[in-house]
N, C-alpha and C positions, 0 to 999 in steps of 0.2 A: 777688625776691619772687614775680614771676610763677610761676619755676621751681617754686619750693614751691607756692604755690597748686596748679599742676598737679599734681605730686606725691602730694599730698593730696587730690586728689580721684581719681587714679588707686585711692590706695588703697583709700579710699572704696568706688570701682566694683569692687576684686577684695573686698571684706570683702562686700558687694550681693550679688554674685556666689554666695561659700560660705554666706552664710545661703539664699540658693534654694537650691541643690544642698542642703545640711542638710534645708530643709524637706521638698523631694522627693522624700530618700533617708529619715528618719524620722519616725516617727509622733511622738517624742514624744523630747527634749532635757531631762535634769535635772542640778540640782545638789544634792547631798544635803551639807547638814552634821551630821557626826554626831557632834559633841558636843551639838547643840540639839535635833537630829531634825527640823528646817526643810529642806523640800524648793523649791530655788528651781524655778519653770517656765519654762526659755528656749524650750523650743519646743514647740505640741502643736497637732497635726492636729485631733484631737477635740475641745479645747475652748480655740480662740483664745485665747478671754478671759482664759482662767489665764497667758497668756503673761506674764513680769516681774514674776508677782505669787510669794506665798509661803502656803508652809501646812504643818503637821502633814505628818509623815511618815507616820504610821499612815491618817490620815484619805484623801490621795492612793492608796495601797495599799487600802482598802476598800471606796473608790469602785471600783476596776478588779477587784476580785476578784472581786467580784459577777458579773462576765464568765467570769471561766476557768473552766475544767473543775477537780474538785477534785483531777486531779493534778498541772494548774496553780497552783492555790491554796496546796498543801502545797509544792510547789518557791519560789513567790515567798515563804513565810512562811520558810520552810529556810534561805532564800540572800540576803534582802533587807531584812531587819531590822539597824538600827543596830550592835546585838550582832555580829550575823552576819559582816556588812564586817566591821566592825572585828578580830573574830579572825580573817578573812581576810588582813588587811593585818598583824596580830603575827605568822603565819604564814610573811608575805613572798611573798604573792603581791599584785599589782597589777594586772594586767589578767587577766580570764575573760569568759568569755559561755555561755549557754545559753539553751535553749528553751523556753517557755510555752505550754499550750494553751487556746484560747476558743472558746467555740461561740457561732456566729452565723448567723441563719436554719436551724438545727439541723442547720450543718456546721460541723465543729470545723477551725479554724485556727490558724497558729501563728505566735507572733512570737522574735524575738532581742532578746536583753537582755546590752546587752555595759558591760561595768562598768571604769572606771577609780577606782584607788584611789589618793588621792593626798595619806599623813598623814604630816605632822609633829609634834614635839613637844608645841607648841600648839594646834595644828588637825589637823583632819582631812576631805578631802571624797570625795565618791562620784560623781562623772558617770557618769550613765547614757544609752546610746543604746537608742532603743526603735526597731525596725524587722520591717514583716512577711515572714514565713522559708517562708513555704507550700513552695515550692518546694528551698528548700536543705536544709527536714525533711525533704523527702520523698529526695530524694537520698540524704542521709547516713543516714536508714531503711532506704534500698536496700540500698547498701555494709553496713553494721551488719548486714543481715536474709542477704544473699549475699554477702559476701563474708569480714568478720571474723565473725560467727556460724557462718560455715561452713570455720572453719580454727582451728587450733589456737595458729600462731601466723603471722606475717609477719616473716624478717631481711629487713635490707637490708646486704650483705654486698659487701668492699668486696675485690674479689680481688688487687688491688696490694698490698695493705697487709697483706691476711690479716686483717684483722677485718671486726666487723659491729655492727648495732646493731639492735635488737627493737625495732618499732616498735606493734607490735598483740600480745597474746600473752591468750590465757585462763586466768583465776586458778584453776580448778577443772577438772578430767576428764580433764586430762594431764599428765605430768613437761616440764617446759618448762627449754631452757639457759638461761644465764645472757643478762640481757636488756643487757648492751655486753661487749663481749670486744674484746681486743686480738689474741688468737691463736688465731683459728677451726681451724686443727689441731688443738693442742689440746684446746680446748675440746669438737670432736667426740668426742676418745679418749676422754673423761671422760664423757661421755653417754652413748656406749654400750658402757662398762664396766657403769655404774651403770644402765641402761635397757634396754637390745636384749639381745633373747635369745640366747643363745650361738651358734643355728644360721646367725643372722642376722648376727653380731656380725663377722666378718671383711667380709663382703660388703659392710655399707652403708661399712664404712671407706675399703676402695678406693673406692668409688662415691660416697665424696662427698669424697673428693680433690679440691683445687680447678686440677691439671692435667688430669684427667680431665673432671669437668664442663664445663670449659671446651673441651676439646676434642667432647664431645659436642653444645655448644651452636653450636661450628660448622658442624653437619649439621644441627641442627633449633632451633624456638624453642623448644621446653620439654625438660627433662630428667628422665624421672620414675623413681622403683620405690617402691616398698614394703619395708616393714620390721617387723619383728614386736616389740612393746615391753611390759614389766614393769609397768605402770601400778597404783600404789600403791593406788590406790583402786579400779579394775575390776578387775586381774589382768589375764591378758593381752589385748592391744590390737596392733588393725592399724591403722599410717601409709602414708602416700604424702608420700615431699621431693617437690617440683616443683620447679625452678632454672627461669628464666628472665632474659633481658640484657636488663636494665632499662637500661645502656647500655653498648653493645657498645666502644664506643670507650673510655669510662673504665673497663675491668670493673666495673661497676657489678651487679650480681645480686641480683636478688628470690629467696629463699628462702619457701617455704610448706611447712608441713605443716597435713595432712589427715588426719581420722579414721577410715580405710574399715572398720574391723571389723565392723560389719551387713551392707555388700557383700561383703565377704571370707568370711564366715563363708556366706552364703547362696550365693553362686557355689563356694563349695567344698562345699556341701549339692545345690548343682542337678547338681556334676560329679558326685555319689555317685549321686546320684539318674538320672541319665545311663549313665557306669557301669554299675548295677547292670538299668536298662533294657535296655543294649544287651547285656547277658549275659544276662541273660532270652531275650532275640529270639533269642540265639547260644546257646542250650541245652537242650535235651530235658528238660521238665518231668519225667518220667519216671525215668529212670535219673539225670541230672544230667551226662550227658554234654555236648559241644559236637553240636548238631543239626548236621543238614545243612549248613546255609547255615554256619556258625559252623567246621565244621571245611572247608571248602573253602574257605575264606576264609583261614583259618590256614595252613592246607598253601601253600596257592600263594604265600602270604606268606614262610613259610620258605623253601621250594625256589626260589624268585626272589628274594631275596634274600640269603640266609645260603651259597649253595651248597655247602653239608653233603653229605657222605658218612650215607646214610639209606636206609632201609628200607621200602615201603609195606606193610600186610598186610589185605588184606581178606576180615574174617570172614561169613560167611553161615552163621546154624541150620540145622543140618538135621533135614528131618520138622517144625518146629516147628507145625506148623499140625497136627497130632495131639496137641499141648499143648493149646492149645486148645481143640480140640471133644475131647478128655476131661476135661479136669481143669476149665475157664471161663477166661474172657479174664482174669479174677482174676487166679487164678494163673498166667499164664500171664505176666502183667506182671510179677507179683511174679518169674518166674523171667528175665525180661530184665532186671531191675533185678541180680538177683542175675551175671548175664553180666558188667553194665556193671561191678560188683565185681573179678570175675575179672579183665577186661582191668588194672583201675587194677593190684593186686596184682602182673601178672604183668611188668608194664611200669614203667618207672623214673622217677622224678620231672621231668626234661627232658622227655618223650617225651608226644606225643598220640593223646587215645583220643575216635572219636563214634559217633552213631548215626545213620545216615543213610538209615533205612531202617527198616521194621516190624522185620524180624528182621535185619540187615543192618548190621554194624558196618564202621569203619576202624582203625585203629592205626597212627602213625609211628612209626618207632623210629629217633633221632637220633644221631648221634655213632658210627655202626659202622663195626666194626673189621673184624672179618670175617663169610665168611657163617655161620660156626659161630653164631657170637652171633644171629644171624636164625634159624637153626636152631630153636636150643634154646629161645629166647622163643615160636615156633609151635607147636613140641614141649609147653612149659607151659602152652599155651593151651588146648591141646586137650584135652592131659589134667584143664586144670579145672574148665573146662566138662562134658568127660565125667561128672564126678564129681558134678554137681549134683542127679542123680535116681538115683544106684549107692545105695541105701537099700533095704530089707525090703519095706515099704509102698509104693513106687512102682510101677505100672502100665505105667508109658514112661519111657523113658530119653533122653537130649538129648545131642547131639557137636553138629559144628562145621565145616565145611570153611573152610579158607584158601587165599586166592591172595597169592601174597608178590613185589612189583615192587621193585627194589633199583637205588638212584642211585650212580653217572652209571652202569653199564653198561645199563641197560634204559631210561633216558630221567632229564630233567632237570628235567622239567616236570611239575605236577599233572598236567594232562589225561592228560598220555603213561604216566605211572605208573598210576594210575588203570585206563586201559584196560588195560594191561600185565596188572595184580594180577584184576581182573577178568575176566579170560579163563582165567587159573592157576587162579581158583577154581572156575572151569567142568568144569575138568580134574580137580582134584579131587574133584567130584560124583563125575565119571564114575567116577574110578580107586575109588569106593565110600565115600568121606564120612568123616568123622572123620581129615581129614589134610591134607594141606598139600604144594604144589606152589610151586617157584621157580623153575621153568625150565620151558619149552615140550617 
């Protein structure tokens, strides 16, 4: 008998026990029957008194609404009403929770209201745990606001197995896979048949291989690219997979997609915009040639790197400065512009043409075969240029000297070429202008 005595009061002291912890952990213990709409009160911070006793279900609910915020209010009226449980529990769910909000001292707070459902035939009852969430709202806001707000969806993808299972996914702004799959191969060929644009459509297949991934995610923690996708509702759309080993040991693999096409679209406007800047810097507003800086830049790029058999030819006006002080800087532009024509005309689509100078052009000519061919292009240069003021009306007439430096016999290098072609052209002044010089 003793034994029992003890026994019985052990019990006693652990039942002692979970009613403190109950009361410390919530605000507020109910039993809801909802055949009667009688709410018993086991436990409440707020008002002792109600403790064991009983009351209207509506009338408990009115008391505390008075408190919530009213998207409080409309959530407890939603989810909490007699009706409400009870097509919860035909539906076959039995335990849920969610969050409430109240304002007090005019800072809004929040509680959890976790609900068991527990109906039979006969009865049916509703235990409700009341407890304050400040901090696990604020949390689960966080995640919600950065992390599932900011993705399209999350797998959790099981690489032994080849399957996966959707744990987070957005019902709206994107084509989303199927949310459990048994055969993530599969499953991918089917996505981006029916999703990724053709150009994209080989590429994301290997790359999201799951020996491939994996072996990627052995050199770093994330595994990213992008992909270009059909998206029903925008039309085209830019993603980003990220793979990450959520556990290296089991394969275990977080999958995310992301929605970049505002970044994608404006980094591919900034490179246009980039682009078309640094061809700006690199071009003679003028004629439309490559300026100075733009075609030394290009030359020494080819001839240090490509080591092509090529041609330098550098032209210099002559007399131009009698264009000029007769006709106005006007025309005198207008007829450099008309130059810069000449060159592109006389020279073949490979091949580059600048202006590096007031009157003072370059010309590469790439890919030569012989010197014939350097020949003849200096020979048509000439004569085209000649030809720009051979009219009735003209006052002055315009030629052209050329100095012509040719790779690998005369040098390999801009610089070497350069002075090479520039010193030919000197020679041609001399030997009387309107002609062209390839050797010393």
């Amino acid at each position: 008998m003793t034994g029992m005595k003890g026994a019985d009061y052990e019990l006693r002291e652990v039942r002692w026990e979970l009613t403190d912890a109950l009361d410390e952990m919530y605000y507020a213990v109910l039993r809801l029957d909802l055949a009667s709409g009688m709410v018993a009160v086991l436990q409440s911070k707020d008002h002792p008194e109600w403790e064991q006793t009983q009351m209207p279900w509506q009338e408990y609910l009115d008391h505390y609404s008075k408190m919530l915020t009213k998207q409080g209010r409309a959530k407890m009226e939603q989810r909490l009403t007699c009706q409400a449980l009870l097509a919860e529990a035909s539906s076959g769910e039995r335990d849920f929770a969610f969050d409430v909000s109240y304002e007090k001292n005019r800072v809004t707070n929040w509680l959890n209201i976790s609900v068991c459902l527990r109906v039979g035939e006969e009865s049916g009852y509703a235990y409700l745990f009341v407890r304050r969430s400040n901090e696990e709202h604020l949390f689960r806001s966080i995640i919600d606001l950065y992390v599932y707000d900011s993705f399209d969806y999350f797998l959790y993808l099981d690489a032994r197995s080849n399957s996966y299972v959707m744990f987070s996914g957005k019902r709206t702004g994107s084509p989303l896979p199927p949310a459990v799959c048994k055969d993530y191969h599969a499953a991918i060929e089917d996505y981006a048949k029916a999703f990724v644009v053709p150009d994209d459509r080989e590429k994301v297949l290997r790359k999201m291989q799951l020996n491939h991934v994996k072996e990627q995610l052995e050199h770093g923690k994330v595994y990213s690219f992008t992909m270009g996708v059909q998206d029903p509702a925008r039309g085209y759309a830019r993603k980003q997979l990220s793979y990450r080993y959520y556990d290296r040991r089991a394969q275990r693999i977080l999958l995310s997609c992301t929605d970049v096409t505002e970044v994608y679209f404006e980094e591919r406007a900034r490179q246009k915009e980039l682009q078309a800047a640094q061809r700006q810097a690199k071009t003679d507003s003028l004629t439309g040639l490559l300026n100075y800086g733009g075609i030394n830049d290009r030359l020494e790029e080819i001839l240090t790197q490509e080591k092509e058999r090529a041609a330098l030819l550098f032209i210099d006006l002559d007399d131009f400065k009698k264009v000029n002080d007769s006709m106005g800087h006007q025309a005198g532009d207008r007829m450099l512009w008309k130059v810069a024509q000449v060159l592109q005309l006389q020279t073949g689509d490979q091949d580059i043409q600048g202006r590096v100078g007031g009157d003072e052009f370059l010309v590469l000519l790439r890919d030569v075969k012989d010197h014939g061919q350097v020949e003849n292009c200096a020979r048509r240069i000439c004569k085209g240029i000649s030809d720009l003021f051979l009219h009735e009306d003209s006052t002055c007439s315009i030629s052209c000297s050329i100095g012509v430096a040719v790779s690998p016999q005369d040098g390999t290098d801009y610089p070497t070429l350069v002075r090479c072609a520039d010193r030919r052209l000197y020679l041609a002044k001399a030997r009387g202008k309107n002609c062209f010089f390839m050797s010393d």
